[in-house]
N, C-alpha and C positions, 0 to 999 in steps of 0.2 A: 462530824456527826455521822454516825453510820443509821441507817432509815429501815426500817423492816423488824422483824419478830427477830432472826438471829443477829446476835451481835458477837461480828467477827473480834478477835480481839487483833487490829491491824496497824500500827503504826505508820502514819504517814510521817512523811520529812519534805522538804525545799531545800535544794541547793540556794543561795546566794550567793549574789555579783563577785563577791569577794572568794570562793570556793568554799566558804564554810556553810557545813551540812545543818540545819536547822528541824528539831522537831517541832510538827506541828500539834496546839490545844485541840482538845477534845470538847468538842459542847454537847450541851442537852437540845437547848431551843436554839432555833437559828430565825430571823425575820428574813423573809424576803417581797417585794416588794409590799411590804407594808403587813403581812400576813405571818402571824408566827408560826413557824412546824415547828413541832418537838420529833426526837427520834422515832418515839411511836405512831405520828399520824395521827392524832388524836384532835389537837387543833383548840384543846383545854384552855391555853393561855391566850388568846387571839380574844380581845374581848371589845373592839372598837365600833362595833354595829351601831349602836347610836350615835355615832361621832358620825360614820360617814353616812347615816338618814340625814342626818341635822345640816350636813354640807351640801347633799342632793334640795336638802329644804331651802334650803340659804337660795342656790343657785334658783329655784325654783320662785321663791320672792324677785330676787333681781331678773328675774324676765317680767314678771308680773309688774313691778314697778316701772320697766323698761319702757315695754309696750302697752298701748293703751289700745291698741285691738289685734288681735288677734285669732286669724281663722284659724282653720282646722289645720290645714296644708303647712302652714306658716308655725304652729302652736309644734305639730308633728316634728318636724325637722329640730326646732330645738330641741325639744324633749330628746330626740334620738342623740344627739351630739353632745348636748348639755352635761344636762342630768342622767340620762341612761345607762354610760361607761362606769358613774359612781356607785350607783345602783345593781350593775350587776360583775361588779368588779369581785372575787373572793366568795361568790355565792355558798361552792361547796363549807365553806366554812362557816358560813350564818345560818346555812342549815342543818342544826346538829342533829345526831340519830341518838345520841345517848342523853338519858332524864337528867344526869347530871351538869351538863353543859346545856341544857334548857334554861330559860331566863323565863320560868310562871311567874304571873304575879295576880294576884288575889284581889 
């Protein structure tokens, strides 16, 4: 996948164990940890925002259920280790600047 406004027209390849030259596919989207880019940057396809709320949610019951008191000090620390990393895991992505990758609902 080549990433930016110009797109070179550039063949890659891999040698293999054996010595035979091997081209490499060409993609559109790639996922990477968990987040899909497409060549443009655009981040159109990437649609799992509510899956990972709903996991931060989940985690956020199982403390609840866990502990039956909890202070401030104590409530903090997990929240930071927890739930937090899910939460702000892909941020640039769940925040979109374009109307169309908006998720309104009425």
């Amino acid at each position: 996948m080549t990433v930016g406004r110009t797109k070179l027209l550039s063949n890659y390849t891999m040698m293999q164990r054996d010595g035979f030259v091997r081209a490499l596919d060409k993609s559109k989207i790639e996922r990477d940890l968990g987040i899909m880019i497409d060549d443009g940057l655009t981040f159109s396809e990437h649609r799992p925002i509510h899956r990972t709320a709903n996991k931060a949610n989940g985690i956020m019951a199982v403390i609840r259920r866990t502990f039956t008191h909890l202070d401030c000090k104590c409530f903090s620390l997990l929240f930071r280790s927890l739930v937090r990393p899910h939460l702000e895991y892909g941020v640039p992505v769940w925040f979109p600047y374009k109307v169309k990758d908006m998720c309104i609902r009425s």
